[in-house]
KOLFIKE-40428 format. One line per field, with one value per atom (N, C-alpha, C): atom name; residue in three letters; x negated, y negated, z. Coordinates in steps of 0.2 Angstrom, whole numbers, padded with zeros to 4 digits. Example, Ala and Ser with C-alpha at 12.3 -4.5 7.8 and 13.67 -1.06 7.14 Angstrom:
atomo	c(N_CA_C_N_CA_C)
residuo	c(ALA_ALA_ALA_SER_SER_SER)
c1	c(-0066_-0062_-0066_-0064_-0068_-0064)
c2	c(0028_0022_0016_0011_0005_0000)
c3	c(0039_0039_0039_0035_0036_0039)
END
This chain:
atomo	c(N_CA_C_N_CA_C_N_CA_C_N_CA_C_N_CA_C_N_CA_C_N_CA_C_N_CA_C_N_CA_C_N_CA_C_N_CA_C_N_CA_C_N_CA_C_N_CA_C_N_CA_C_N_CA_C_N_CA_C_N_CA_C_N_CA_C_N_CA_C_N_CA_C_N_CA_C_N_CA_C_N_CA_C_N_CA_C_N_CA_C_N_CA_C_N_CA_C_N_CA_C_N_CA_C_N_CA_C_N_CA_C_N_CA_C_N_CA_C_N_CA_C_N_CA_C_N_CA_C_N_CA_C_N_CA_C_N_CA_C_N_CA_C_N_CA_C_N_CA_C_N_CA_C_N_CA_C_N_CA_C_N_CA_C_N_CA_C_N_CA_C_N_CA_C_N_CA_C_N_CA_C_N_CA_C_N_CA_C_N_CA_C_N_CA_C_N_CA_C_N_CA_C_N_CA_C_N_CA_C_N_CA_C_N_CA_C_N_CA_C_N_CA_C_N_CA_C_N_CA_C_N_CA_C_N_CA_C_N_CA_C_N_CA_C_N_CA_C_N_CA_C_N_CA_C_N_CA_C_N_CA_C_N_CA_C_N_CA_C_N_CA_C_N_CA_C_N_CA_C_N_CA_C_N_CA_C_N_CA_C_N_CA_C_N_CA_C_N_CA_C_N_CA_C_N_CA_C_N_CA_C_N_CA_C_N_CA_C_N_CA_C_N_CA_C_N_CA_C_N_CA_C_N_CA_C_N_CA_C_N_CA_C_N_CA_C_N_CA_C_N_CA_C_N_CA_C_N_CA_C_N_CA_C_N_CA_C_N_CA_C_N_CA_C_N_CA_C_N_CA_C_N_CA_C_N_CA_C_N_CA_C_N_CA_C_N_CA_C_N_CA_C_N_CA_C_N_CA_C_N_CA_C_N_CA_C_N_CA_C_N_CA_C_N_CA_C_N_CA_C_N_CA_C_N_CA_C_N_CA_C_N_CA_C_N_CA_C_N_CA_C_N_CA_C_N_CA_C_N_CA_C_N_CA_C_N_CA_C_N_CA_C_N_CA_C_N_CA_C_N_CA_C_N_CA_C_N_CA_C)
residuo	c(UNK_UNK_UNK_UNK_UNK_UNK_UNK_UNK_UNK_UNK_UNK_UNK_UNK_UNK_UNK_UNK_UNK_UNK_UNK_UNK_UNK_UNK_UNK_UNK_UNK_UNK_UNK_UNK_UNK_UNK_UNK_UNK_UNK_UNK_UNK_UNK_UNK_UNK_UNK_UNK_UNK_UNK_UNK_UNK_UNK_UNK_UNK_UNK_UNK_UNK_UNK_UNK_UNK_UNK_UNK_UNK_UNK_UNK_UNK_UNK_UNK_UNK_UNK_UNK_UNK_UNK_UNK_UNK_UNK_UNK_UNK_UNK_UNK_UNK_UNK_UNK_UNK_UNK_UNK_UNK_UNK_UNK_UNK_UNK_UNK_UNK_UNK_UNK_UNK_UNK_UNK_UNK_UNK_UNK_UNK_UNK_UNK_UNK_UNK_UNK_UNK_UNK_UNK_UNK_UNK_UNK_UNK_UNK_UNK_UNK_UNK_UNK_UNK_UNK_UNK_UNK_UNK_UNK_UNK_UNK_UNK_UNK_UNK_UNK_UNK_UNK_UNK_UNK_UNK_UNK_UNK_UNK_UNK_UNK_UNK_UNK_UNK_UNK_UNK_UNK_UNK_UNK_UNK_UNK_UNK_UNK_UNK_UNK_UNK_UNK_UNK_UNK_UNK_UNK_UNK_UNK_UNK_UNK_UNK_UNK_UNK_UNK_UNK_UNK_UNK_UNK_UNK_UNK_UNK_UNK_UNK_UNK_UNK_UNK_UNK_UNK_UNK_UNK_UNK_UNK_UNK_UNK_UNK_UNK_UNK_UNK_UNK_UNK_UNK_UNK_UNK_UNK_UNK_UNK_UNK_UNK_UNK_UNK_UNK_UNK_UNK_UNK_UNK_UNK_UNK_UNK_UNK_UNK_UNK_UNK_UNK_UNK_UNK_UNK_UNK_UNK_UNK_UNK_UNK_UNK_UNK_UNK_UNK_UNK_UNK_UNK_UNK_UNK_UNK_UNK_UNK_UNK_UNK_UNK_UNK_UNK_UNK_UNK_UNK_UNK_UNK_UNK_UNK_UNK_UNK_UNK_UNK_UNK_UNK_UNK_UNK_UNK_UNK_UNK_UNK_UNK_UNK_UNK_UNK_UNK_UNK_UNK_UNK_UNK_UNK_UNK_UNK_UNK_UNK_UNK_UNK_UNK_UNK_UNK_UNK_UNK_UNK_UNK_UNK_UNK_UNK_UNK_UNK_UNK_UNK_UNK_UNK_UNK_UNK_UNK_UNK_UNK_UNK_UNK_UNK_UNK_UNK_UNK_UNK_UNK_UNK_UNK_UNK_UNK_UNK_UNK_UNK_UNK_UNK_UNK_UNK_UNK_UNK_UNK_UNK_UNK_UNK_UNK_UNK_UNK_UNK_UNK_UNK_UNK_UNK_UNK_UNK_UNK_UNK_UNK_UNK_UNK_UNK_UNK_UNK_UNK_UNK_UNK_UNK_UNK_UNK_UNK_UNK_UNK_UNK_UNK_UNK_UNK_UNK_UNK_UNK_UNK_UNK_UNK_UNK_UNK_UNK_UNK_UNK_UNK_UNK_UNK_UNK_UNK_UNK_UNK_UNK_UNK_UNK_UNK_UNK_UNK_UNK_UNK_UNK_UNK_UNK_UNK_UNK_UNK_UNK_UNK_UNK_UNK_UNK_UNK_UNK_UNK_UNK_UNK_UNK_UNK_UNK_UNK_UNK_UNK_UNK_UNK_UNK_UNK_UNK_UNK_UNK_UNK_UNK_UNK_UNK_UNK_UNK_UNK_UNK_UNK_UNK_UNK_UNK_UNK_UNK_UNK_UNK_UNK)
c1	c(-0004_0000_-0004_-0010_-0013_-0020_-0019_-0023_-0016_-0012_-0008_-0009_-0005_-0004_-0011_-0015_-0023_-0025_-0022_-0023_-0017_-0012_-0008_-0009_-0011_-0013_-0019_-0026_-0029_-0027_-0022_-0020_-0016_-0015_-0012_-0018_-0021_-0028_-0033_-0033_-0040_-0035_-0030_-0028_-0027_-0029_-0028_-0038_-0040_-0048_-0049_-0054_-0056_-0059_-0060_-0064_-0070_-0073_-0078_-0076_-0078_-0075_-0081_-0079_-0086_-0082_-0087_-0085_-0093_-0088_-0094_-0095_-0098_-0097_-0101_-0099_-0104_-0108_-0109_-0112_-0119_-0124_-0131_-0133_-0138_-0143_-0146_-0148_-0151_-0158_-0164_-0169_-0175_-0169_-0172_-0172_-0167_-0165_-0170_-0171_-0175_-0182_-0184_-0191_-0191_-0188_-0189_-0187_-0188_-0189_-0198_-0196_-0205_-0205_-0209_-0210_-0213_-0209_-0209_-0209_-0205_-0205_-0197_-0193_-0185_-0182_-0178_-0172_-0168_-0166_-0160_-0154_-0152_-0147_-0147_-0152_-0153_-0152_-0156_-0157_-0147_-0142_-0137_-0130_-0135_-0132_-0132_-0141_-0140_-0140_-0139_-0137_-0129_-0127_-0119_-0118_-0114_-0114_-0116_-0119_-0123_-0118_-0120_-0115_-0114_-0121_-0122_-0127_-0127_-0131_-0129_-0138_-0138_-0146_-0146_-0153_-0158_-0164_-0170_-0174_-0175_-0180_-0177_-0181_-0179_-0179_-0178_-0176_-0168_-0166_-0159_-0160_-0156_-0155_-0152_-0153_-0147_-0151_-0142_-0147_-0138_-0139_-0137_-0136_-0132_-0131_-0126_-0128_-0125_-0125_-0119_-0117_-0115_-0116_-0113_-0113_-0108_-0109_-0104_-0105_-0102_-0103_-0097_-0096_-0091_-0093_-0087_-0090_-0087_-0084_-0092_-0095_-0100_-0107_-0104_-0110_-0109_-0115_-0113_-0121_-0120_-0126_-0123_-0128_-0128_-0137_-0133_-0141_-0136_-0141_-0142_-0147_-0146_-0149_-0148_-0154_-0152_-0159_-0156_-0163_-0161_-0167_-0166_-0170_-0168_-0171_-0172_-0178_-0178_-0183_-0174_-0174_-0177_-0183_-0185_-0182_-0186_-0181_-0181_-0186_-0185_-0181_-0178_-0174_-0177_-0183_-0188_-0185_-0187_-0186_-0194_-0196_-0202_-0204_-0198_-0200_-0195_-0196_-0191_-0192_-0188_-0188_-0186_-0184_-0182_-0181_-0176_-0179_-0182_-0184_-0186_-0188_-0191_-0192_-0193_-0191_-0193_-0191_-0195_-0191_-0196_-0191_-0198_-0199_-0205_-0206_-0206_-0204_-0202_-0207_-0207_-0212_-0214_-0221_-0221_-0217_-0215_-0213_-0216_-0215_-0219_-0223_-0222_-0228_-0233_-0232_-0238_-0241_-0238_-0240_-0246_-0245_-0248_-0255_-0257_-0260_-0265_-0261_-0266_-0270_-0268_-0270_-0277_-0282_-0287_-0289_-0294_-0289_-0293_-0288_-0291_-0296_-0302_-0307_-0304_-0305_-0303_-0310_-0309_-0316_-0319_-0324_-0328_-0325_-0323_-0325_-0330_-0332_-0339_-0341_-0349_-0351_-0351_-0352_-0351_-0357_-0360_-0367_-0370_-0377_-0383_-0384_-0382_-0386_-0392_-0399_-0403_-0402_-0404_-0405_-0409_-0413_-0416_-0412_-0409_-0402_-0395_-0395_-0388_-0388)
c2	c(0006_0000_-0006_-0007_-0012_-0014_-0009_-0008_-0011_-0007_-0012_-0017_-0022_-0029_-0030_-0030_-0032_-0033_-0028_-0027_-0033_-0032_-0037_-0045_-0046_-0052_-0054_-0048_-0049_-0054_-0049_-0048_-0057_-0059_-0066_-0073_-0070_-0077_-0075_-0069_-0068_-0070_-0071_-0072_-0079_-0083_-0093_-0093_-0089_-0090_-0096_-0099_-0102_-0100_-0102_-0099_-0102_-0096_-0103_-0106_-0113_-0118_-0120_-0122_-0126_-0130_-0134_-0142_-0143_-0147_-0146_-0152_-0158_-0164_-0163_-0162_-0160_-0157_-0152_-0146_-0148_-0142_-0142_-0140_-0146_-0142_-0137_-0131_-0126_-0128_-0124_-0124_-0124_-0118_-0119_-0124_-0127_-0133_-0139_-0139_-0145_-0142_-0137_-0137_-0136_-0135_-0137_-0144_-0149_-0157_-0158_-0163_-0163_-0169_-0172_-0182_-0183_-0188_-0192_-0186_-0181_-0173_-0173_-0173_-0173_-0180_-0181_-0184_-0187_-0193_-0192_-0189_-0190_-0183_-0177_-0175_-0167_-0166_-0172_-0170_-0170_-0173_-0176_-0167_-0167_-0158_-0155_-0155_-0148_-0149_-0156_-0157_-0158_-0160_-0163_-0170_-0171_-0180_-0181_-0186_-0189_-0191_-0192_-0195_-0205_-0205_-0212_-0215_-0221_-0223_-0231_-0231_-0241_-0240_-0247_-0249_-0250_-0252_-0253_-0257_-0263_-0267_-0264_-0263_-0260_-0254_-0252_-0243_-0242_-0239_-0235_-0228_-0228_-0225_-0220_-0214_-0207_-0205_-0203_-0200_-0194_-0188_-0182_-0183_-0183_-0182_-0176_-0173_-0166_-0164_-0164_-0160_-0156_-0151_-0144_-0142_-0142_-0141_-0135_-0131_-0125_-0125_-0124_-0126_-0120_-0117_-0111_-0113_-0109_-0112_-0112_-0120_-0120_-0121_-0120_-0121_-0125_-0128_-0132_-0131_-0132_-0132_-0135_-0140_-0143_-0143_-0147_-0145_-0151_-0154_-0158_-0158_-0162_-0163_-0168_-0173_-0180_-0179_-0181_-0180_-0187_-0189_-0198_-0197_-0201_-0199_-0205_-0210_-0217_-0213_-0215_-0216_-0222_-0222_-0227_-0230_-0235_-0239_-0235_-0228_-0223_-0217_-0220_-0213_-0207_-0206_-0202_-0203_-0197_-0198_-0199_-0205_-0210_-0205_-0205_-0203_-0199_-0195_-0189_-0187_-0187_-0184_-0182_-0177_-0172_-0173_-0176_-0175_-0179_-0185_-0188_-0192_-0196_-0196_-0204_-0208_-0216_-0219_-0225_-0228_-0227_-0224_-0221_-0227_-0228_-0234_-0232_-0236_-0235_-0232_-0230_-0227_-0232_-0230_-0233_-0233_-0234_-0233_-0227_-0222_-0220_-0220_-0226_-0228_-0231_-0233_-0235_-0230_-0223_-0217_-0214_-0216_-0211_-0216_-0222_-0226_-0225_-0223_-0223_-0217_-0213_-0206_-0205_-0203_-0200_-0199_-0199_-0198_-0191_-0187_-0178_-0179_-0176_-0176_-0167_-0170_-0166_-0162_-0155_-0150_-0154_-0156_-0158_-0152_-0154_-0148_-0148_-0141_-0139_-0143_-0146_-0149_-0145_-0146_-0143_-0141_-0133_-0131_-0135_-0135_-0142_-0134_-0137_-0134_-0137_-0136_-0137_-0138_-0143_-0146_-0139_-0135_-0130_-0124_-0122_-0118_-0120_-0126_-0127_-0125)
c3	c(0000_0000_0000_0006_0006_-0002_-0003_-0013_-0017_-0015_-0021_-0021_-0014_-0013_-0015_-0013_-0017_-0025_-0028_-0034_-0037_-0035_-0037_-0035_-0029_-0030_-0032_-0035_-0039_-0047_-0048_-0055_-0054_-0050_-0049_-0052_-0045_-0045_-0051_-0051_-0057_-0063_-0066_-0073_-0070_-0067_-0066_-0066_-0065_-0064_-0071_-0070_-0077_-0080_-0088_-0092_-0094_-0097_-0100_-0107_-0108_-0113_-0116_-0123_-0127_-0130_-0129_-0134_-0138_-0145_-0150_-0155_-0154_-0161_-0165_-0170_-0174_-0177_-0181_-0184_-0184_-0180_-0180_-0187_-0188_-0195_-0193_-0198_-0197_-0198_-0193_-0194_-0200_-0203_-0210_-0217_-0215_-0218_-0216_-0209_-0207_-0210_-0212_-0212_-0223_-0224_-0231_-0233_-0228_-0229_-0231_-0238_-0238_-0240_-0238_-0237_-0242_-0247_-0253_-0259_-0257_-0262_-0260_-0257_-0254_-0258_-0259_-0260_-0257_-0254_-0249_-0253_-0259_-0262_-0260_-0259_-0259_-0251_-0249_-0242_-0240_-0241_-0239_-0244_-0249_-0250_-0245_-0242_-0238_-0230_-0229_-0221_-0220_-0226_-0224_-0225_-0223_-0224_-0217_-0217_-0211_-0205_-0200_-0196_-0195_-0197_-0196_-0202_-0204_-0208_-0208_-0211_-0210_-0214_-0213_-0215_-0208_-0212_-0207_-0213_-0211_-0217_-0223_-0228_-0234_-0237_-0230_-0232_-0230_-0232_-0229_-0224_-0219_-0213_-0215_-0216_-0212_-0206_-0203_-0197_-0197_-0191_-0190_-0183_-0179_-0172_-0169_-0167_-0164_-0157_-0154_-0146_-0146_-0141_-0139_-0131_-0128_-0121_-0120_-0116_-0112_-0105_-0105_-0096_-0095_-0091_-0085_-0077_-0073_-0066_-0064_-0062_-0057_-0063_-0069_-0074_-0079_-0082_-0088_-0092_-0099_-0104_-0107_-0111_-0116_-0122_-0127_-0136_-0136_-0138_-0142_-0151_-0155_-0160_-0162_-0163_-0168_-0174_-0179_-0184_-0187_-0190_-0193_-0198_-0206_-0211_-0215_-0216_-0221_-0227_-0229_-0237_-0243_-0247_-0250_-0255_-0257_-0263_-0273_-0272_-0275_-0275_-0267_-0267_-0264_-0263_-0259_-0251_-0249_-0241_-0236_-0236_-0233_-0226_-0223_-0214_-0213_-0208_-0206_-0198_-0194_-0189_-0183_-0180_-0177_-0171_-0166_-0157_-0156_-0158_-0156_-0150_-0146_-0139_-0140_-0137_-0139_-0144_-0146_-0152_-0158_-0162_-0169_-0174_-0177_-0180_-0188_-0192_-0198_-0203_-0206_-0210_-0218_-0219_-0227_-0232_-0236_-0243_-0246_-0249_-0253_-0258_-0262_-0266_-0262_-0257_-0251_-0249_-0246_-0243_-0248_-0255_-0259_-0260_-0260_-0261_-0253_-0246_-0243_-0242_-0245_-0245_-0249_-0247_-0252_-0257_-0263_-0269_-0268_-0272_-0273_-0278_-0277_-0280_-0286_-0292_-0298_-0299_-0300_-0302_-0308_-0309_-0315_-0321_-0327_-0332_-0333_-0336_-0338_-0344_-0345_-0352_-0355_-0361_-0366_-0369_-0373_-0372_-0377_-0374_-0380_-0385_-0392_-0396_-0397_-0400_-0400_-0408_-0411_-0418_-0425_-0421_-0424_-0425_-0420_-0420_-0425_-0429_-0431_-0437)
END
């Protein structure tokens, strides 16, 4: 008798018990999308196919702003987690994407141009071609 009434007022309190819940703004870029980003090689077109539409945009000087902001939180009784993702992407006056980045921590500073980027960079030294063999004037 005493198992019954137990069981039955189990079956009371345990079906009001809470549950766990998740709340979500915004869909997370995949990993593997954010690492096939390649600076002044990416598009903001392409980049804006394979992320989504942004959630926020603006300028910065004479670049154009995308950026990507994502929450997820799961909470059940006594606990809570949350993820976060923000990515921000300046777009040039090419259309190129100049700067790119992920999680950021402080205030990020704007990036070059890419016709600037490629100017500060090194030049690649090209393999000499081979000269061409001496014939010798007696030999022709």
């Amino acid at each position: 008798m005493v198992i019954g009434l137990l069981a039955a007022a189990c079956t009371v309190a345990c079906a009001s018990k809470p549950q766990q819940q998740a709340v979500m703004m915004n869909s997370f870029v995949a990993d593997d999308k954010i690492a096939s980003v390649r600076i002044c090689q990416t598009t903001g077109q392409a980049l804006v196919k394979s992320f989504g539409a942004p959630s926020g945009q603006g300028r910065d000087g004479d670049m154009g702003v995308l950026n990507w902001s994502s929450v997820a939180m799961i909470t059940s009784p006594g606990q809570a987690t949350m993820g976060t993702q923000m990515i921000m992407a300046w777009i040039d006056g090419d259309g190129l994407v100049a700067g790119f980045i992920v999680n950021t921590v402080g205030i990020p500073q704007k990036p070059a141009p890419c016709r600037e980027q490629a100017s500060d960079k090194p030049a690649e030294k090209k393999p000499a071609a081979p000269e061409p063999a001496r014939i010798k004037p007696s030999e022709a």
